[in-house]
C-alpha positions in Angstrom: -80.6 -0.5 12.9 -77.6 1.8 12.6 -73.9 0.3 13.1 -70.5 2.0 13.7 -68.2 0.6 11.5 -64.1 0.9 12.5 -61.2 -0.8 10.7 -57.5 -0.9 13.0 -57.8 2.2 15.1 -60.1 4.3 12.5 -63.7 5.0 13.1 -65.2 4.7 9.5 -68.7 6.1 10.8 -71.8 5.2 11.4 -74.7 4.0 8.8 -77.7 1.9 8.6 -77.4 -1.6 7.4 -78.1 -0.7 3.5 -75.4 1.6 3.6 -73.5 -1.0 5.3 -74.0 -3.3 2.2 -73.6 -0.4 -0.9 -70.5 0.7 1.0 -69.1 -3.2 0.8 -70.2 -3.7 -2.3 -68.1 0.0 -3.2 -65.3 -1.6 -1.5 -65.3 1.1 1.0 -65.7 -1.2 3.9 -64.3 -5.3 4.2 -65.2 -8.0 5.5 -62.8 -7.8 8.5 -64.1 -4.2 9.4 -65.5 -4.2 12.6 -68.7 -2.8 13.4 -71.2 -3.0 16.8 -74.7 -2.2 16.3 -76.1 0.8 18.3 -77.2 0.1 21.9 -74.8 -3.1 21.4 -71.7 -3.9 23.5 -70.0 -6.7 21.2 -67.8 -5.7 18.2 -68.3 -7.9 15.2 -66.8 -8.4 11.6 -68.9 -6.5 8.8 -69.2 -9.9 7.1 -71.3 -11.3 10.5 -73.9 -8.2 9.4 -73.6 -8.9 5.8 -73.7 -12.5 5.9 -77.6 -12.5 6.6 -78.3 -9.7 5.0 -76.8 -10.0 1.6 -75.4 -13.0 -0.5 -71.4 -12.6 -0.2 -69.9 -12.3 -4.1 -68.0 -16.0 -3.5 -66.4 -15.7 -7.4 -65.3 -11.9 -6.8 -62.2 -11.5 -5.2 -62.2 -7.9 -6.1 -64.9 -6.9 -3.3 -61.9 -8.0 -0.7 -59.1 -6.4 -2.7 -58.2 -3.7 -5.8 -57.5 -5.2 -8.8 -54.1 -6.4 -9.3 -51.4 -4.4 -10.8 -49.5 -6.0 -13.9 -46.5 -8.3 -13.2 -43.4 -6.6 -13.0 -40.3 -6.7 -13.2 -40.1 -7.7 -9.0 -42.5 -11.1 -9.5 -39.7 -13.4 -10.5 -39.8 -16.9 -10.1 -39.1 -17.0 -6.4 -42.0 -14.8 -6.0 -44.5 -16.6 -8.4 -43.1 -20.4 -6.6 -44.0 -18.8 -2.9 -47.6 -17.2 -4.3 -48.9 -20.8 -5.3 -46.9 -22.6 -2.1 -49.4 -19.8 -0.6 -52.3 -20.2 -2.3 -52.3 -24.1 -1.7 -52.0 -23.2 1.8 -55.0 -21.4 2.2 -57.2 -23.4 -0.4 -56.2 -26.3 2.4 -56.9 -24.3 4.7 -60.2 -23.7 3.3 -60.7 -26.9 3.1 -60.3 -28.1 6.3 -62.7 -25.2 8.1 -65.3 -26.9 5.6 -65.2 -30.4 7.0 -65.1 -28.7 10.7 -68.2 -26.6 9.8 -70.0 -29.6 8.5 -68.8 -31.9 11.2 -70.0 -28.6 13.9 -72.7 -28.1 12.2 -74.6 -32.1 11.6 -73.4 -32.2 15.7 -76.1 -29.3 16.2 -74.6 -28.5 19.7 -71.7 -26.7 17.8 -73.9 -25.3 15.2 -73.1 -21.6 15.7 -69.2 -22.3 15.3 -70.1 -24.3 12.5 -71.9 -21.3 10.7 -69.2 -19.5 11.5 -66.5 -21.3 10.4 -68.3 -21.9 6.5 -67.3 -17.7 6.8 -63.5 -19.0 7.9 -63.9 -21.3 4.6 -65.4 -19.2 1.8 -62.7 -16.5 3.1 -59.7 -18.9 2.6 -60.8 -20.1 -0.6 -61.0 -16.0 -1.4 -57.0 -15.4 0.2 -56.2 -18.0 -2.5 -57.7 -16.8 -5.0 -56.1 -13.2 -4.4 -52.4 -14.7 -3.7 -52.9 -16.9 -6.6 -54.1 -13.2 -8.9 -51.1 -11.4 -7.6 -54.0 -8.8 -6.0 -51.1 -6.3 -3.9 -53.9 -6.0 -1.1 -52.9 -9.2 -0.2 -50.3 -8.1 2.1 -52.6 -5.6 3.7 -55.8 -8.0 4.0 -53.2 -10.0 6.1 -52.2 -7.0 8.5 -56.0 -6.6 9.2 -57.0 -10.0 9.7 -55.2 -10.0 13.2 -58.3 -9.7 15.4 -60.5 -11.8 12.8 -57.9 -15.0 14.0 -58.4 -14.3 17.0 -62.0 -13.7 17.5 -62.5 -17.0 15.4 -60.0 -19.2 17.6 -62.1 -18.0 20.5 -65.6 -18.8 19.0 -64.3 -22.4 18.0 -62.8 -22.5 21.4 -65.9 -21.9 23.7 -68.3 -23.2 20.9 -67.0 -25.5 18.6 -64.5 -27.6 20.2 -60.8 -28.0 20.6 -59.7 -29.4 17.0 -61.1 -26.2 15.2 -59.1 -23.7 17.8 -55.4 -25.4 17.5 -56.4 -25.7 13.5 -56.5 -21.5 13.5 -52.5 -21.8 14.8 -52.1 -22.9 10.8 -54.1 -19.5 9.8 -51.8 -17.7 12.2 -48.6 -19.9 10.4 -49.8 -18.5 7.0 -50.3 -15.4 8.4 -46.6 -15.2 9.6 -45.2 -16.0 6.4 -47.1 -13.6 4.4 -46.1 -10.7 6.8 -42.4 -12.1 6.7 -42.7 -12.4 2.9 -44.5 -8.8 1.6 -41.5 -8.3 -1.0 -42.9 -11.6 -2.7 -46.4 -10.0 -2.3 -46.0 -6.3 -2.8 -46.5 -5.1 -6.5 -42.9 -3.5 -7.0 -42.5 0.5 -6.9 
């Protein structure tokens, strides 16, 4: 099976699913990439392909972002106070889509948003773990994850139950201040 792969606006082209996976594991494509299978009419996140196809790299932050540049003169103490305010944010985060997929998941009618909401974890945990680094493709993994929010508020919404949709208004909260904060973020120039 081929699949057209697009990130934003930007066709990225079209390649069969172990091209799909070298290219992730190159870093040319992300998890948040969309992509639609051929003679398909629904547009889903590279990581719904690669998450039965390959076994995601959970302690290897690098395959979501470059490696981090060296602190500088820019990452002062307001900046290194507001990474791990961050990062505890989205290890909570992670948390709490855990005990929803679990809870979604042993109710078996919800088992699909469960499944999909272990993804919503393990990427949390991996947004801390890049704030915490000081990784600068932070800011831009945040810019990109727009439609990923949304697509996941409407899965939980229609398949896993009201608690899990309001709980992706905190996702959209951290989102906010990220985007508000890229100084804090963004290696300096």
């Amino acid at each position: 099976m081929r699949y057209t792969i697009r990130r934003g606006d930007e066709e990225l082209g079209t390649f069969d699913l172990a091209e799909v996976q070298t290219g992730f594991s190159e870093g040319r494509f992300r998890l948040n990439d969309m992509a639609i299978a051929d003679g398909s009419t629904q547009w889903l996140p590279v990581s719904m392909i690669l998450g039965s196809a390959t076994t995601l790299p959970l302690d290897r932050p690098e395959f979501l972002y470059p490696k981090p540049a060296p602190a500088s003169a820019g990452d002062g103490e307001e900046s290194a106070r507001f990474r791990e305010r961050l990062a505890r944010y989205e290890r909570l985060s992670g948390i709490v889509w855990l005990v929803i997929a679990v809870i979604q998941i042993l109710a078996v009618v919800t088992v699909v948003a469960g499944i999909w909401n272990i993804f919503a974890s393990v990427s949390r945990f991996r947004f801390a773990r890049a704030i915490r680094d000081g990784h600068p493709g932070v800011v831009r993994a945040y810019e990109d994850c727009l439609w990923m929010l949304i697509v996941m508020g409407c899965v939980n919404f229609f398949l896993g139950g009201f608690i899990a949709a309001a709980w992706i208004g905190f996702d959209f909260h951290v989102r906010h201040k990220v985007l508000r904060n890229r100084r804090l973020l963004e290696p300096a120039s």
